[in-house]
N, C-alpha and C positions, 0 to 999 in steps of 0.2 A: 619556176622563175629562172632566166638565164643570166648571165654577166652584161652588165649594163655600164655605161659611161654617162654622168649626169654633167651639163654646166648650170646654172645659175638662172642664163636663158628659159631652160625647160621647164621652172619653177612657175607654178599660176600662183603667184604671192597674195594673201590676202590678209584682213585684218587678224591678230590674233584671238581669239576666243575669249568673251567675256573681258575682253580689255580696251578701258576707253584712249590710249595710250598711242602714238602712230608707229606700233610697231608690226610687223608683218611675215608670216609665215608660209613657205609653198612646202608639201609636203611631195615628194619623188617617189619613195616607196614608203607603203605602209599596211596595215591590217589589210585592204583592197586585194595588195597585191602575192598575200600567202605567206609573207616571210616575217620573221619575229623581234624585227624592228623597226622604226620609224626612220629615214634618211630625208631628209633638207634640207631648205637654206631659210633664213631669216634676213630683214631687215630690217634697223632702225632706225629711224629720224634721230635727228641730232636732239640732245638733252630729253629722252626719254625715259620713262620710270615704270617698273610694274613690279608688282607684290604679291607673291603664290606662295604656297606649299607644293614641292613638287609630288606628282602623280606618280612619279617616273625618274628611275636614271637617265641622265640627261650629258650629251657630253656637246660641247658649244668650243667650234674651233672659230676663231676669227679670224676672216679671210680683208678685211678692211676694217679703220676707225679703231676704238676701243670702246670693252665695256667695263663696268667693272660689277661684282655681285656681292653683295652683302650678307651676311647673316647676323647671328649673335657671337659668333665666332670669330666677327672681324669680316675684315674686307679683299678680295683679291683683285685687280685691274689688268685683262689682255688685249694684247694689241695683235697684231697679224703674223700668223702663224703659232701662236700661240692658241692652248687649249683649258677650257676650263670644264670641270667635274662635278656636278652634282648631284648628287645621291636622294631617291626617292625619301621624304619625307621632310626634307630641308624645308625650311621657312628663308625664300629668299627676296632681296629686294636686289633685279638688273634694273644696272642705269645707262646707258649710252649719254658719251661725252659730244663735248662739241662738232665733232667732224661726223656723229651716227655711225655706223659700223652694220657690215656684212657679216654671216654667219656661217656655215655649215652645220647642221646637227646630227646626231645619233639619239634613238630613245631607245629605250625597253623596259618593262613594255609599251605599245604603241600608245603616245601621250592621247591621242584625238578619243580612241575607248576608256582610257583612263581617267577621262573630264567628265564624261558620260555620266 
């Protein structure tokens, strides 16, 4: 694999996996493409909600809107340019606020085998 430059553009967004929620995931590089983590972008509709255990390190930069994610730990809310962290086995509930919110991700390992 070489050094690449991704926009948002080159993202084929689609529903996210097993969620009936209008939130939306394209994924840029992944298992596919040899390297040992997942890079994309997300989007949300506005007042959206979904509730996983994560698979996977997950790290969610917000490029627009905000989200905010919950655990039993309490709650944290980013808005743009801001980054949120969270660590395989979390029990977490994202929610996108009124304006919905753009993503960037990182995973490892690759969430889509991790669902499997």
């Amino acid at each position: 694999m070489t050094i690449r430059k991704f926009a948002i553009a080159d993202a084929s967004l689609e529903r996210s996996p097993g969620q009936q929620a209008e939130i939306y995931v394209g994924n840029l590089v992944d298992e596919r493409h040899g390297g040992p983590i997942t890079i994309g972008y997300g989007r949300y509709s506005p007042g959206q909600s979904l509730t996983e255990t994560m698979a996977v390190d997950d790290v969610m930069i917000v490029l627009e809107g905000r989200l905010s994610v919950s655990t039993n730990a309490g709650t944290v809310t980013a808005g743009p340019g801001e980054i949120i962290y969270t660590p395989r086995g979390e029990a977490v509930t994202i929610r996108s606020h009124e304006e919905g919110a753009v993503t960037a991700y990182v995973t490892y390992p690759h969430w889509r085998t991790a669902h499997a």
